[in-house]
C-alpha positions, 0 to 999 in steps of 0.5 A, spaced: 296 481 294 296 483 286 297 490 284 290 494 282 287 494 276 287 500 272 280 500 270 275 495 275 272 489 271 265 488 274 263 481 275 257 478 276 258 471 280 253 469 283 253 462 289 251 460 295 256 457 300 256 455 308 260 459 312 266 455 314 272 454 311 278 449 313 285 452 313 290 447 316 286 444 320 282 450 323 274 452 321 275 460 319 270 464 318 269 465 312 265 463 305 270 460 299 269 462 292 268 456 287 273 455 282 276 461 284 283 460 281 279 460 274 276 465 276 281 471 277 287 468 274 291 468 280 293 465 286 295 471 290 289 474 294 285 479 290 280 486 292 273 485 290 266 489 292 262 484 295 255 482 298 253 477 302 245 476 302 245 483 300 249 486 305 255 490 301 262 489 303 266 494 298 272 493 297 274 487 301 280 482 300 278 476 297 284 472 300 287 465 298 286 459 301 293 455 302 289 450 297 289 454 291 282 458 292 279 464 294 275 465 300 271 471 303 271 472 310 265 474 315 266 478 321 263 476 327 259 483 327 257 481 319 255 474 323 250 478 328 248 482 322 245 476 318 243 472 324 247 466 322 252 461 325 259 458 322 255 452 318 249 456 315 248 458 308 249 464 304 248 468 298 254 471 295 255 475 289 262 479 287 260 484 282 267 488 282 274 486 282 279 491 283 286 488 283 
């Protein structure tokens, strides 16, 4: 993981992505974030405060995808919540990356 920042930079990264991202062959779930790399700068995973269809996850990992990306995970409790599947969309906003 990359070290944290001095000062947090606040983001305002607004999209929409299905839950469900291939890694090596498994569906994980999770959302990844589009041009990701460009982004944060980095391909090592980052923190960042996030919401997914407006439920806060504050100072959550922002891990790598093994593709040079970042993804998201959405924790089955976080699924119930929502009331969405692996394969539904949803909104997703990063307003604060710490590291």
């Amino acid at each position: 993981m990359t070290p944290r920042l001095e000062h947090p930079i606040d983001l305002d990264v607004a999209f929409q992505a299905p839950i469900g991202v291939d890694v090596k062959g498994e569906m994980w779930s999770c959302v990844e974030v589009p041009d990701s790399a460009e982004l944060f700068g980095t391909k090592r995973a980052v923190r960042c405060d996030v919401l997914i269809d407006d439920v806060e996850l504050p100072d959550v990992g922002v891990m790598v995808t093994g593709r040079g990306g970042h993804m998201v995970s959405i924790s089955a409790k976080l699924r119930a919540k929502l009331g969405k599947q692996i394969g539904d969309t949803v909104a997703v906003r990063l307003t604060r990356r710490y590291s």
